[in-house]
FIKOLZA-1660 file (N, C-alpha, C; in steps of 0.1 Angstrom, whole numbers, plus 5000, padded with zeros to 4 digits):
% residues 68
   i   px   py   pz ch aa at
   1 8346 4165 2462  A  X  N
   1 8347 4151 2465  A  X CA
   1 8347 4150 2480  A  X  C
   2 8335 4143 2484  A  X  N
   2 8337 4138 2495  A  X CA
   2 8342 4126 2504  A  X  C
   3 8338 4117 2512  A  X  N
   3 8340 4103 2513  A  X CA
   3 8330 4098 2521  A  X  C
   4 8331 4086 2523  A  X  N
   4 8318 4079 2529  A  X CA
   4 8317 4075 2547  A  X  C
   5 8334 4081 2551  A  X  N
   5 8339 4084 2561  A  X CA
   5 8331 4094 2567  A  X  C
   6 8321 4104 2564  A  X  N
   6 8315 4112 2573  A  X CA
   6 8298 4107 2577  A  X  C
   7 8295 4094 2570  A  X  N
   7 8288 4087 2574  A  X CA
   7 8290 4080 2588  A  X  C
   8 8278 4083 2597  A  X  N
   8 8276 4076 2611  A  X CA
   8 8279 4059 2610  A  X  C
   9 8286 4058 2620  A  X  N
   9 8294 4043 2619  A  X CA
   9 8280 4033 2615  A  X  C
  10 8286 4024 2609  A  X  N
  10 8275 4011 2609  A  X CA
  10 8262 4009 2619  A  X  C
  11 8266 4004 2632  A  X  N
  11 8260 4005 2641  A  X CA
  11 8248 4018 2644  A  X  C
  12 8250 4023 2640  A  X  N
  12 8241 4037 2643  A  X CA
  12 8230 4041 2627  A  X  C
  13 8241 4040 2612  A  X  N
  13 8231 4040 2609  A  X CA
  13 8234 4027 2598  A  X  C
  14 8225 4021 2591  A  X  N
  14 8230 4011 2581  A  X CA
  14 8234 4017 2565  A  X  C
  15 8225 4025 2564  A  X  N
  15 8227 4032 2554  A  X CA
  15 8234 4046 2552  A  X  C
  16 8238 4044 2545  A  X  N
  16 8244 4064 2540  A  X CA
  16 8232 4074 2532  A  X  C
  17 8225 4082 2537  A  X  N
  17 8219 4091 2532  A  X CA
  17 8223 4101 2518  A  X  C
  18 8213 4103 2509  A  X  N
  18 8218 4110 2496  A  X CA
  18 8221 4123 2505  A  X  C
  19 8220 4129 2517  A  X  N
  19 8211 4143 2525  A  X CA
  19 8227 4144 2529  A  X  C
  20 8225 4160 2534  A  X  N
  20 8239 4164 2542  A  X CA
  20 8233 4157 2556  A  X  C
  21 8246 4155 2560  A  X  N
  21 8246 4149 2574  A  X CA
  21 8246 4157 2585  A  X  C
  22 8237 4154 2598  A  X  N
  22 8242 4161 2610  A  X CA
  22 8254 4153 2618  A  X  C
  23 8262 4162 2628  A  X  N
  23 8273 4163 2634  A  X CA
  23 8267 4148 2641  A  X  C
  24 8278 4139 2644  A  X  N
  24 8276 4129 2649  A  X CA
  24 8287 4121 2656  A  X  C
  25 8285 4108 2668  A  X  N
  25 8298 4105 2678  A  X CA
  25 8306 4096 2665  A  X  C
  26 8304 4094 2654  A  X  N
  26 8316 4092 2649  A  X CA
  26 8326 4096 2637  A  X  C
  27 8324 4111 2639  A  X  N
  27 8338 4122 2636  A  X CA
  27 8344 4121 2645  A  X  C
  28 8352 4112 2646  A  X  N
  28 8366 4107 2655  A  X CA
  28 8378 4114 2649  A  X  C
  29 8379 4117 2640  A  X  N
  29 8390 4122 2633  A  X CA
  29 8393 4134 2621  A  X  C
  30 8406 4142 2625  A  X  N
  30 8407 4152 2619  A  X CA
  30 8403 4149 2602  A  X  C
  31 8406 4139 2599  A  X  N
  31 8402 4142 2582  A  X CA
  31 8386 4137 2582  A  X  C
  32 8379 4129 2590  A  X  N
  32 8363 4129 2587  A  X CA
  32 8361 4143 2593  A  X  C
  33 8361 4146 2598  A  X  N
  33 8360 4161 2605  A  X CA
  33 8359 4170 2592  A  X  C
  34 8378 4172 2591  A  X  N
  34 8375 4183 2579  A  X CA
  34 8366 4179 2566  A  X  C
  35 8359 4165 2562  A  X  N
  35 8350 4164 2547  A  X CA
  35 8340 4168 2553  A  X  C
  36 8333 4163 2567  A  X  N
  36 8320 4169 2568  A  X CA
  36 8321 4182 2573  A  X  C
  37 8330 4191 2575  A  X  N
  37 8330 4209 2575  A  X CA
  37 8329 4209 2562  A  X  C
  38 8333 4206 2550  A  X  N
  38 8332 4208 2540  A  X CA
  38 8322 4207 2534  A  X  C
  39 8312 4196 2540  A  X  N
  39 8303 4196 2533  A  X CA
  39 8292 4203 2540  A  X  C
  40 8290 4208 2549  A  X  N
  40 8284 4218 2558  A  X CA
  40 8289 4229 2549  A  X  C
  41 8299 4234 2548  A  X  N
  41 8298 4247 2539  A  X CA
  41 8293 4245 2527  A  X  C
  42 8291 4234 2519  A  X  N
  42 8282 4234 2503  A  X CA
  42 8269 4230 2510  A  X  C
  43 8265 4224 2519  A  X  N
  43 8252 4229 2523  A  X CA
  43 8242 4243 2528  A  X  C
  44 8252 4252 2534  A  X  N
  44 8248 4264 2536  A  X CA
  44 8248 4270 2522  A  X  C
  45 8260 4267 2512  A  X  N
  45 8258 4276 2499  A  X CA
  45 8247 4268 2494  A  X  C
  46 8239 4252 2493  A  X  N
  46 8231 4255 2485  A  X CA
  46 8215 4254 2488  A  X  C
  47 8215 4262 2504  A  X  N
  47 8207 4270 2512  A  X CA
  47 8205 4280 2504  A  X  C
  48 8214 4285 2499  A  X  N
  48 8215 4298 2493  A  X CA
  48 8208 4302 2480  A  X  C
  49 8210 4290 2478  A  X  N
  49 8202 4289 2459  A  X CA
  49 8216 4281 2448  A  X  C
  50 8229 4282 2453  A  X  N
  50 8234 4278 2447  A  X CA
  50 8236 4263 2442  A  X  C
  51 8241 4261 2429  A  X  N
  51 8240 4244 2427  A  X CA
  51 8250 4240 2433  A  X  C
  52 8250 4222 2439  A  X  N
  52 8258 4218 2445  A  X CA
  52 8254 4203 2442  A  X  C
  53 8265 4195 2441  A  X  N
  53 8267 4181 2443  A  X CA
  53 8280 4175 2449  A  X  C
  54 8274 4168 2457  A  X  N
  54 8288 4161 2466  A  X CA
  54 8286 4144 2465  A  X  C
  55 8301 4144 2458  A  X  N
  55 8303 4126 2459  A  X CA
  55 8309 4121 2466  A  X  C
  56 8305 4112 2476  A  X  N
  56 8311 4106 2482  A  X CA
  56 8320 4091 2481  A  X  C
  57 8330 4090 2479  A  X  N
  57 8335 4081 2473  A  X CA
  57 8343 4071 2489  A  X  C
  58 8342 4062 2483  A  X  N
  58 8347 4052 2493  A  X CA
  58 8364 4047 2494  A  X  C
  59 8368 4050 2481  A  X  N
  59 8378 4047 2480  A  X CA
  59 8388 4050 2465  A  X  C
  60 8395 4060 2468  A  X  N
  60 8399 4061 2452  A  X CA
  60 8418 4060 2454  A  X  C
  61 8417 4054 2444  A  X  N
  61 8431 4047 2440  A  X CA
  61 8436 4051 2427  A  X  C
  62 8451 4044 2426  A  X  N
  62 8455 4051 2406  A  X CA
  62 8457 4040 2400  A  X  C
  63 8459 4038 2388  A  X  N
  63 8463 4032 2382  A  X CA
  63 8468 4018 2385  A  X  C
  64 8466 4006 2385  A  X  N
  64 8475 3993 2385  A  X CA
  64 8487 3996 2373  A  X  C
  65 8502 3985 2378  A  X  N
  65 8512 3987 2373  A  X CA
  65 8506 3979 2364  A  X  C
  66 8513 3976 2352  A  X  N
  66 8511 3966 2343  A  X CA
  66 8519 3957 2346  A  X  C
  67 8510 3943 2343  A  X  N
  67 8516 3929 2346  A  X CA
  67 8523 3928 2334  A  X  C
  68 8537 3923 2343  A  X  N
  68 8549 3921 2330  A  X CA
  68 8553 3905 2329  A  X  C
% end
């Protein structure tokens, strides 16, 4: 699981690429940082031959309370 946080700010690009991403000015922060090291490491493994899929998700949340 990735997030949509290692995508280049708006301004730069409009869209989010299906592709790994190159290093860019907006990894401003230690946790976009550490998803895209992460996903730089499943890109070298699937350099390699190995399978890989990365989701990037925007937002994940739990459960709503139930309306009482």
């Amino acid at each position: 699981m990735s997030t949509l946080s290692v995508a280049p700010p708006l301004a730069l690009a409009p869209e989010v690429p299906e592709a790994f991403l190159p290093a860019h000015p907006g990894l401003r922060y230690g946790y976009q940082q550490s998803k895209w090291a992460a996903e730089r490491l499943l890109e070298q493994a699937a350099e390699r031959g190995l399978p890989v899929t990365v989701h990037r998700l925007g937002r994940i949340v739990g459960r709503s309370p139930p309306v009482t």
